[in-house]
N, C-alpha and C positions, 0 to 999 in steps of 0.2 A: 434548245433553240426553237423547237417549235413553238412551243409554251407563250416563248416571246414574241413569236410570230402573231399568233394568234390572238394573245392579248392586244398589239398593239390594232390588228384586224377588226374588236371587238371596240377597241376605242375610240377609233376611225367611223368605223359605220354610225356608233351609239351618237358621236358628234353631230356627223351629216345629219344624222335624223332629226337630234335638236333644233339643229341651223332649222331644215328645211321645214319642219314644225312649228319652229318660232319665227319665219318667214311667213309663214299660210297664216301666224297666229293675228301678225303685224296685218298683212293684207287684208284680213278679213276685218278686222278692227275699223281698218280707213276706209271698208268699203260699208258697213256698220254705221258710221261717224257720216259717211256723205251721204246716206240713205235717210240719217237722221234731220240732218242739217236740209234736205230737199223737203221731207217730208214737212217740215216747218213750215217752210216757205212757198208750197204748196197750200197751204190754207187759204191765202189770201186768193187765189186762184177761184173760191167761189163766187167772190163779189167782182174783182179784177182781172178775173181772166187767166190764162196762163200768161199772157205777152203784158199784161199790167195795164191794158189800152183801159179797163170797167170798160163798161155799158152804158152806148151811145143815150143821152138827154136820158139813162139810170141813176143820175145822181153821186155816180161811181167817180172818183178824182182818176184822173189818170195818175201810177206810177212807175208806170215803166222809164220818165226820165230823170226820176231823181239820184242823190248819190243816195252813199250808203248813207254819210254822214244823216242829209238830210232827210233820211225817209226814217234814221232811229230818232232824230230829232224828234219828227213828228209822233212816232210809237211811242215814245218815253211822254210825248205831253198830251195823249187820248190816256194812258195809265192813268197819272196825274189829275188828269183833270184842266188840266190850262188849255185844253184842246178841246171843245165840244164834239159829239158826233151823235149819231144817231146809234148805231152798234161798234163803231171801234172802240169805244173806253171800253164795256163790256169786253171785250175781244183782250184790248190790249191785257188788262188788269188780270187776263188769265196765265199769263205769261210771264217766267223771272224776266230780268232784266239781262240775263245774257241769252236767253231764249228772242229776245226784242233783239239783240245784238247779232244773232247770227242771223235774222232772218231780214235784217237792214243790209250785211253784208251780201247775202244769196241775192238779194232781190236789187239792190241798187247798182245802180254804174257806176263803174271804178272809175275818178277822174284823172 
């Protein structure tokens, strides 16, 4: 009887430890993924600020009010090319396209 005690003690713990291993494993992942996703959208923060206002007669567009929509709009056509700039095609063109997509979402207003 002990035997089964024990075993079932041994099963119990061995669980919890997964759970709570593959809880920290999860968490750390999404805290990974928003480190990632920030840091992205941080770049823009050199020319535009942290708040998106650019730099006052800098030449700098404001983006802090656009959506997400249209701020990838505009990311996908400085890639492309249908969009002139001075350094954003360079900029953009360094970027996949879902790399443009998360950082339209980070940075744009949800309407």
């Amino acid at each position: 009887m002990r035997a089964q005690h024990f075993k079932s003690a041994l099963f119990i713990s061995t669980w919890l430890g997964l759970s709570c291993s593959s809880s920290m494993s999860l968490a750390q992942t999404a805290d990974a993924n928003n480190l990632y996703k920030r840091s992205l959208a941080a770049t823009c923060a050199n020319c535009h600020g942290t708040d998106g206002k650019g730099v006052i007669d800098g030449g700098m567009p404001l983006i802090n009010g656009l959506t997400s929509e249209q701020m990838l709009t505009q990311l996908k056509a400085f890639k492309s090319g249908a969009r002139e700039g001075t350094i954003m095609p360079q900029l953009a063109k360094g970027y996949t396209d879902e790399q443009l997509e998360t950082i339209a979402k980070q940075l744009g207003q949800k309407p």
